[in-house]
N, C-alpha and C positions, 0 to 999 in steps of 0.2 A: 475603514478596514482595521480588524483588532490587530495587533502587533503580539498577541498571545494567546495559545492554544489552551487549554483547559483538562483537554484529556486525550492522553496518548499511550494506546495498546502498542507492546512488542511481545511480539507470539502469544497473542490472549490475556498477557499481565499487564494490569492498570502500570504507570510509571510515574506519573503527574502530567505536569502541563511541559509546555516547552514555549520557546520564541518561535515568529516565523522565519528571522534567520536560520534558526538549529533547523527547523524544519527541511529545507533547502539542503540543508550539508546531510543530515539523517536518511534523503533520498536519494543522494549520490550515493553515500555509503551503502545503503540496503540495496541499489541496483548492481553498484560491482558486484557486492556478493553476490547476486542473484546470476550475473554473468559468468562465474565462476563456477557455480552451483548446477547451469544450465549445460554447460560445456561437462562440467564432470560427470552426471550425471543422464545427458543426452534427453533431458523432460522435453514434452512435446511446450510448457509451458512455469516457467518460474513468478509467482506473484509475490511484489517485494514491498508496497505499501496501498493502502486501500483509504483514501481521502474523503469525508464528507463535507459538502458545504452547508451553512445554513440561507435563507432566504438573500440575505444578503451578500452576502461573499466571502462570508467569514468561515473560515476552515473550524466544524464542528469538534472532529474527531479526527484523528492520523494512528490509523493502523500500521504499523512493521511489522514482515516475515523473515525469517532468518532462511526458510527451508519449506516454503509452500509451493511444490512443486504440483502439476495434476497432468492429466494427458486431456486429449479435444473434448472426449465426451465431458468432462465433467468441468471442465473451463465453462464450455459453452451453457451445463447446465446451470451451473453457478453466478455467471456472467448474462447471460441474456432474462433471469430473475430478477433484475435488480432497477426498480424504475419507479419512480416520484420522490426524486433527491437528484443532488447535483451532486455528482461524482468525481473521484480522479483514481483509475485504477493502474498501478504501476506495473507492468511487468513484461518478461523480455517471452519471445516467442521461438520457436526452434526455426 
């Protein structure tokens, strides 16, 4: 398993690479917010990181959202599209 990310989106801006330690604390942090974000806001759905793997185990890509809130329809539409990849989608549900 690589010990380093390569490429890492926050709200759609490239940022570079990261560790997989940073990784681990970057999704704590992106879930408070999003816990915070959900309660303020009352989203049917807050999305706070979107994880690709590659064939082996190695985290491709790690997306961060600050403020990607959606309601069922468009979770679901967004969400049940997404298949022949290993995934990790983070986010907190009302």
């Amino acid at each position: 398993m690589n010990d380093w990310i390569n490429i890492v989106m926050i709200d759609g801006v490239y940022h570079g690479g990261m560790s997989i330690k940073s990784l681990a604390e970057f999704k704590e942090l992106y879930r408070n917010n999003a816990l915070t974000l959900q309660k303020n806001i009352n989203a049917d759905h807050v999305v706070y990181c979107y994880i690709t793997y590659d064939n082996n185990g190695n985290v491709e890509i790690a997306r961060f959202y600050s403020s990607l809130s959606m309601d069922d329809k468009t979770f679901n539409e967004r969400t049940t599209s997404i298949y022949d990849t290993d995934y990790y989608i983070g986010v907190i549900h009302k």
